[in-house]
C-alpha positions in Angstrom: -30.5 -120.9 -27.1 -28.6 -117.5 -26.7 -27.6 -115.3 -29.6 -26.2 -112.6 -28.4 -22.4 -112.0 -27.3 -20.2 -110.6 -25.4 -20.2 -107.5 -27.5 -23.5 -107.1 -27.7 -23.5 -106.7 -23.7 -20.7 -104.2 -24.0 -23.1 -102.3 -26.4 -25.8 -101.9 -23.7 -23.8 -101.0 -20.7 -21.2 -98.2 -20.0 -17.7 -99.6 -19.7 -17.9 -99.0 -15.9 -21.0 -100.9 -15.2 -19.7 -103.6 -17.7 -16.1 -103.9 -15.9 -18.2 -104.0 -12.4 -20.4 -106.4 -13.7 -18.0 -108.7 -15.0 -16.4 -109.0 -12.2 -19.9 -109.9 -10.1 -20.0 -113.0 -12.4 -16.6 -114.5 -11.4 -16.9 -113.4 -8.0 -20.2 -116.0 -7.9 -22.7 -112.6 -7.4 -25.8 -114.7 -9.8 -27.9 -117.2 -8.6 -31.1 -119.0 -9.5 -30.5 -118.2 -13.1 -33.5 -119.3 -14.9 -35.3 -119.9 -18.2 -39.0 -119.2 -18.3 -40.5 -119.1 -22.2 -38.3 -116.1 -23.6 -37.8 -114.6 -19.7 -34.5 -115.4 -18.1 -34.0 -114.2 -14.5 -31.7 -114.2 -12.1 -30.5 -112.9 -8.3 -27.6 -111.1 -8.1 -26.2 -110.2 -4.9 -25.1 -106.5 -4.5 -24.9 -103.7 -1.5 -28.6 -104.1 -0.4 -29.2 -107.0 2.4 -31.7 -109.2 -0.2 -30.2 -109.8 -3.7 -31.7 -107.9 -7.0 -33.7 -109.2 -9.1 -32.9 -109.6 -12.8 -35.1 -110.1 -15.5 -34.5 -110.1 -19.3 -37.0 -110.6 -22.0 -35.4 -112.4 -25.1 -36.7 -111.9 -28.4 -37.9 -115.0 -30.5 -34.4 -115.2 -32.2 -32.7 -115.5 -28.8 -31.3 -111.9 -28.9 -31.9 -109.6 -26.0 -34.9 -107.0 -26.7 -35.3 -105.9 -22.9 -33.9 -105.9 -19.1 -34.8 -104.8 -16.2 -33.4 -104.7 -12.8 -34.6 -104.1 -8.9 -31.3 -101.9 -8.3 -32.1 -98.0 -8.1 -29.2 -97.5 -10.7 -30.0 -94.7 -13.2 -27.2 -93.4 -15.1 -27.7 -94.7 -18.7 -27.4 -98.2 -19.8 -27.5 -101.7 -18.2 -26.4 -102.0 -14.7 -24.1 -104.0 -13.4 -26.7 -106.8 -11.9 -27.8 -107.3 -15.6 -24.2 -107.4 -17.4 -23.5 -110.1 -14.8 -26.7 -112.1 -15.6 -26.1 -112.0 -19.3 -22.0 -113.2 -19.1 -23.7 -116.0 -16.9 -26.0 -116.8 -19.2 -23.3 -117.2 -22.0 -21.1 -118.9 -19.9 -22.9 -121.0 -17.6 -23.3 -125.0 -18.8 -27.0 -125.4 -17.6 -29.6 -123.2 -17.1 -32.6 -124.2 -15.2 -35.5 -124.4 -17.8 -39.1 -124.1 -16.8 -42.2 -123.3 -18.4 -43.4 -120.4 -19.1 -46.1 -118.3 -16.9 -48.9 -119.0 -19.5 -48.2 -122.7 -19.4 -48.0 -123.2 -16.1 -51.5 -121.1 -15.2 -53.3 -122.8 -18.4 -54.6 -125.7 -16.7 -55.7 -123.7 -13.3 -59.7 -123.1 -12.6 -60.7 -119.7 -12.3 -61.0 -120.9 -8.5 -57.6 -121.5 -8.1 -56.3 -118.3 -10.3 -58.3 -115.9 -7.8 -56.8 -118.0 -4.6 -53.6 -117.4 -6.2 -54.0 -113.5 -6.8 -55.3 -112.9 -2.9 -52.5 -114.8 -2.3 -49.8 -112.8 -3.6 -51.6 -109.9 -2.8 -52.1 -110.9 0.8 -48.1 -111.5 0.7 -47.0 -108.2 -1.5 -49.6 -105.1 -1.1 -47.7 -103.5 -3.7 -49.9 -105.7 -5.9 -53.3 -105.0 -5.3 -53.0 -101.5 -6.8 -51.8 -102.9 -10.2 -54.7 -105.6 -10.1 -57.1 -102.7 -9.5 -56.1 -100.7 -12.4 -56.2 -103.7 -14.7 -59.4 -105.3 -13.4 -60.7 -101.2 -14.0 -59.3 -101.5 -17.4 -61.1 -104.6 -18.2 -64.4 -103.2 -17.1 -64.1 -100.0 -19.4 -63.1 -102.2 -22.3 -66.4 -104.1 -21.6 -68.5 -101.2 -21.2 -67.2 -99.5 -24.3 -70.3 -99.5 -26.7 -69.9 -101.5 -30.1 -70.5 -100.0 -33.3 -73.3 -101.6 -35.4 -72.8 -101.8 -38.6 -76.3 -101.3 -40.7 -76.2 -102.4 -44.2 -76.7 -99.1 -47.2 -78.1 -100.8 -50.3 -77.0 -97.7 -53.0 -79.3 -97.2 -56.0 -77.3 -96.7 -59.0 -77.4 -94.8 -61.2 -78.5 -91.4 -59.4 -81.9 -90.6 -61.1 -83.4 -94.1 -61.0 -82.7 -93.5 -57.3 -84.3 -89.8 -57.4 -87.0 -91.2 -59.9 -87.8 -93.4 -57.0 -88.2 -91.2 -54.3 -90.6 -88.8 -56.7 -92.5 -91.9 -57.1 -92.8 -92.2 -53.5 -93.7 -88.7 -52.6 -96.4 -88.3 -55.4 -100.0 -88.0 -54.8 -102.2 -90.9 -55.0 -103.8 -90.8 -58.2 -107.6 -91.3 -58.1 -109.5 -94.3 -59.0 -111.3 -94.8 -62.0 -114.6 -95.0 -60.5 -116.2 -91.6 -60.1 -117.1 -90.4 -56.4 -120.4 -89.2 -56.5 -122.4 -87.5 -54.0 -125.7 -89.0 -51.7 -127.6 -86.7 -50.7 -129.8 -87.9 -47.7 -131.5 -85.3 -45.6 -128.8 -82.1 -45.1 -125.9 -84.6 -44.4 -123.8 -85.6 -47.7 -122.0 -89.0 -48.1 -119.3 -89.6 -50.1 -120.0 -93.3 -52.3 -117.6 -94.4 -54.8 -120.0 -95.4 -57.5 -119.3 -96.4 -61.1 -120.5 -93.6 -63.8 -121.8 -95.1 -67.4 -121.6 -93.3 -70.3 -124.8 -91.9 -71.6 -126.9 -94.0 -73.8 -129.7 -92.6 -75.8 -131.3 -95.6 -76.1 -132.2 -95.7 -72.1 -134.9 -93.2 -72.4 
C-alpha cells in the first residue's frame, strides 16, 4: 500500500519536528487515520483545543508527493502533525479504507450535488468564496470564443495559381456576333445582330 519509509520521512522534516513527531505517534496524538483513493488523512491532537487536520496526497506508486497540515507551523519542512501521520501510517495494522471523493459523488443528481454544496457552505462560510471563484472560472472558460478553423485549399505550383487569378481578373472578351446600331428616331439602340460576309451575288 505504502512505499515510503522511515527515511523518507526523516528527508522531509527537520530533525526537531521529526523527534516531536515521533513522539505524538506513541503518545496516541493520530486519530481517524483514513484512506480515500491516494488521500490519506488523519487528526492529530496538538496545543490548539480541536485537533489538526492532516492530509497527504500519495502518488500512484504509493510514495508521498504532497502534505498539508491545519497547524500554523512555517519553519521549513513537514511539521510534526504530518511526521506523526506518516509513522502511523507505516506502523498502524489497519487503516480505514473508503472511497474516494469522485466515487462516492458519481452516482449523486445534480439536485443532490447543489443541496450538498449550500450545505457545507451554510456550515463553513469560508467556502462560498472558493465556490465563487471557481463557478467564475467556469463561466470565463465558457465564454472564451473558439477558434474556427476554415479550410485553405493551396494551388500548387505558384503560376498556375497566379495564371488563375489573371484569368479571373481579365476582361470579358466580346462575342462573336457584331453589335450593330438601330437607329430609330434620335434615340440609338444597341442589338446584337449577326454580320454576313459580303456576297456579290446578292445584288
Amino acid at each position: 500500500m505504502f512505499t515510503f519509509t522511515e527515511n523518507d520521512i526523516r528527508n522531509l522534516a527537520t530533525a526537531q519536528s521529526y523527534a516531536r513527531g515521533e513522539s505524538y505517534y506513541y503518545n496516541g496524538a493520530v486519530s481517524d487515520l483514513t484512506l480515500r483513493g491516494n488521500q490519506l488523512t488523519a487528526r492529530v491532537a496538538g496545543s490548539d483545543y480541536e485537533p489538526y487536520r492532516v492530509n497527504v496526497t500519495l502518488s500512484a506508486d504509493g510514495r508521498i508527493a504532497s502534505a498539508t497540515c491545519t497547524c500554523p507551523y512555517d519553519w521549513g519542512g513537514y511539521c510534526k502533525h504530518i511526521v506523526a501521520t506518516l509513522l502511523a501510517a507505516l506502523h498502524e495494522p489497519e487503516i480505514e479504507s473508503r472511497p474516494g471523493l469522485e466515487t462516492l459523488l458519481a452516482d449523486l443528481t445534480a439536485d443532490q450535488l447543489r443541496g450538498l454544496l449550500l450545505t457545507l457552505a451554510a456550515e463553513q462560510p469560508d467556502l462560498i468564496e472558493l465556490i465563487e471563484e471557481e463557478v467564475e472560472g467556469l463561466k470565463r472558460s465558457r465564454r472564451r470564443p473558439r477558434r474556427l478553423r476554415h479550410p485553405c485549399p493551396t494551388t500548387w505550383p505558384p503560376s498556375a495559381a497566379r495564371s488563375a487569378r489573371t484569368s479571373a481578373m481579365s476582361p470579358l472578351r466580346p462575342p462573336a456576333a457584331a453589335t450593330t446600331a438601330i437607329t430609330t428616331g434620335t434615340t440609338k439602340r444597341a442589338s446584337s445582330i449577326p454580320t454576313r460576309s459580303w456576297d456579290p451575288t446578292w445584288s
